[in-house]
C-alpha positions as CSV (number, residue, x, y, z in Angstrom):
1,X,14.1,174.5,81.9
2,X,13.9,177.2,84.6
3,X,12.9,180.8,83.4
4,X,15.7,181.7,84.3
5,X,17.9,179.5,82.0
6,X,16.2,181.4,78.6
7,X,19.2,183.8,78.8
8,X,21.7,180.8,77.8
9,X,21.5,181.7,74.5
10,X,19.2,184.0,72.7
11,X,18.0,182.1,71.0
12,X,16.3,180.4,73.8
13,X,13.8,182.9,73.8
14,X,12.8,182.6,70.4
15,X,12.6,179.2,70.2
16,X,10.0,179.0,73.0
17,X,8.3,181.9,71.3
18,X,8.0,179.7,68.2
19,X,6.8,176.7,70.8
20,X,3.7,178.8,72.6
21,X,2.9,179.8,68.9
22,X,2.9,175.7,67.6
23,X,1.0,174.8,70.9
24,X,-1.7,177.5,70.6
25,X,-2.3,176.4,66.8
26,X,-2.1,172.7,68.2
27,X,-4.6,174.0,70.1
28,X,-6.7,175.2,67.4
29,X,-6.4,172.3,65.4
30,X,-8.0,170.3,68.0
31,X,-11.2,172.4,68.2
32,X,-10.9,172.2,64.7
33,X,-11.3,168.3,64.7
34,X,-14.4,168.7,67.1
35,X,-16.1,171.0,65.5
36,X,-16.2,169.0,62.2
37,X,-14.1,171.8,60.0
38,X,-12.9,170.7,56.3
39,X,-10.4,167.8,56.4
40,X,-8.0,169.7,54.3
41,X,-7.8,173.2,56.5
42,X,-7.0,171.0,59.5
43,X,-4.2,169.2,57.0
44,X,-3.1,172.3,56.3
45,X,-3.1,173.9,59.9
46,X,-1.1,170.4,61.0
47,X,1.1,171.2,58.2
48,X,2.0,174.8,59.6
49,X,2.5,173.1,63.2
50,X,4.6,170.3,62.0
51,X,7.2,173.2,60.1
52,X,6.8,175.6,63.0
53,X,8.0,172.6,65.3
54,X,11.0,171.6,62.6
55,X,11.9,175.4,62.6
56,X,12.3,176.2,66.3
57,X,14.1,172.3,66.6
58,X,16.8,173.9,63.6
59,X,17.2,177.0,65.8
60,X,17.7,175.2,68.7
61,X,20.3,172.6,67.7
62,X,22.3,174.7,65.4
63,X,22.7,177.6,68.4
64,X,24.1,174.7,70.5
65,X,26.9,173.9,67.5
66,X,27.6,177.6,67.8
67,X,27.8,178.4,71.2
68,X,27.9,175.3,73.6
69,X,29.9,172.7,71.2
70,X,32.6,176.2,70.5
71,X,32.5,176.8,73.8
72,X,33.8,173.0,74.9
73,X,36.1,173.6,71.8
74,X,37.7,177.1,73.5
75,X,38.3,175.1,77.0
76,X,40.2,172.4,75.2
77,X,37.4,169.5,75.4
78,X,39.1,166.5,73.6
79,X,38.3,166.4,69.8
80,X,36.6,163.0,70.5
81,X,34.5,164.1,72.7
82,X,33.2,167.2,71.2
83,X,32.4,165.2,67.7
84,X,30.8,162.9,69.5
85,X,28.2,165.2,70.9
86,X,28.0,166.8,67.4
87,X,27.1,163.3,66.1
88,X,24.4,163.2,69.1
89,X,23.1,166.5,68.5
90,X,22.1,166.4,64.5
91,X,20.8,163.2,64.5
92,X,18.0,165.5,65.9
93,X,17.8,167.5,62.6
């Protein structure tokens, strides 16, 4: 996605936010393992990254049912098609 996409949805924004933040803890968790730190800190850092990931992935799909499935809705998309893409979508979730 091109910087210049983030303004699709604002949303966008936040959910990349919410990305940089799981990658730098990802990060983290790594040096973590190397350096030999407590199994159960790094099991609960992996823990924060793995509901930090399933957060932003919520945000994201449920801003595309509200604003790109409405919008194929408003230009009179057929019903069919516009279910179908729900199905696609929030098998995700």
């Amino acid at each position: 996605m091109a910087g210049s996409d983030l303004g699709k949805h604002k949303s966008h924004v936040d959910v990349v936010n919410r990305l940089k933040r799981a990658d730098g803890h990802l990060r983290k968790v790594i040096a973590m393992i190397e350096d030999g730190r407590p199994c159960a800190e790094i099991g609960q850092q992996m823990q924060a990254i793995e509901s930090a990931i399933r957060n932003a992935k919520q945000v994201f799909i449920r801003d595309h049912i509200d604003h790109c499935m409405d919008d194929h809705m408003k230009k009179g998309d057929a019903a069919a098609a516009v279910l179908e893409e729900f199905k696609q979508i929030t098998k995700y979730l």
